[in-house]
C-alpha positions as CSV (number, residue, x, y, z in Angstrom):
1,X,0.0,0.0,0.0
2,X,1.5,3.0,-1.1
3,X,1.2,6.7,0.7
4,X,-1.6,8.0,-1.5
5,X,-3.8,4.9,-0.4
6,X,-3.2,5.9,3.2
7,X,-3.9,9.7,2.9
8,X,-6.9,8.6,1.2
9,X,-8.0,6.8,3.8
10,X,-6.8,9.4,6.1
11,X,-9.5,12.2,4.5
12,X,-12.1,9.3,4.5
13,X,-11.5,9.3,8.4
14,X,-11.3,12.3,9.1
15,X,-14.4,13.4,7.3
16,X,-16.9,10.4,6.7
17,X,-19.9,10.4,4.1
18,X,-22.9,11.0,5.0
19,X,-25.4,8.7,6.1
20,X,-27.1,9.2,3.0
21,X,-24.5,8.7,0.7
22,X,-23.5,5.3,2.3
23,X,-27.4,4.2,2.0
24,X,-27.1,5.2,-1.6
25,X,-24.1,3.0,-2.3
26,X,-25.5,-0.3,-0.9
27,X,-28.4,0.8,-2.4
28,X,-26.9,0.3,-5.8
29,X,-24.9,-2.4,-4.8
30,X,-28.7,-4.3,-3.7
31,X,-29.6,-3.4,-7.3
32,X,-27.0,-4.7,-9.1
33,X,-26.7,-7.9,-6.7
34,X,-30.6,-8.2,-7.4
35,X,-30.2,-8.0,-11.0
36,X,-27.0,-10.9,-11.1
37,X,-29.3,-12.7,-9.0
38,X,-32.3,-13.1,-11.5
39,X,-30.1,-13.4,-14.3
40,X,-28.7,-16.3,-13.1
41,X,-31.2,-18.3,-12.1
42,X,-33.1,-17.8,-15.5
43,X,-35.5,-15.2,-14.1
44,X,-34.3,-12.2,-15.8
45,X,-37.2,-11.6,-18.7
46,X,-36.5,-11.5,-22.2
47,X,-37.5,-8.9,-23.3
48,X,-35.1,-7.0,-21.0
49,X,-32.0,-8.7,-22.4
50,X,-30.3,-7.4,-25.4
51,X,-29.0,-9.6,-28.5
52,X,-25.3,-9.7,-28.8
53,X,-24.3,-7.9,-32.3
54,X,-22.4,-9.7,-34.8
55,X,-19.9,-7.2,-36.3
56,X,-18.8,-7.3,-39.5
57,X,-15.7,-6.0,-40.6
């Protein structure tokens, strides 16, 4: 870990997010966990999954 890692860190401590920001990140991080979760077990719709495109050259 180099120095600008822990003056990073150092900031984050020093002045935390708020509360709200935090809720908003695992928040999205639900979503996206929600969404991996459906896809995989087959219950993501169809209609809300795009066709690969076949470029050609």
């Amino acid at each position: 870990m180099n120095i600008a890692w822990l003056m990073r860190m150092r900031r984050w401590v020093q002045n935390p997010p708020s509360l709200r920001r935090v809720l908003l990140v695992f928040g999205i991080i639900a979503v996206a966990v929600a969404i991996y979760w459906l896809e995989h077990f087959d219950m993501w719709p169809d209609w809300a999954t795009s066709e690969r495109l076949k470029l050609r050259f």
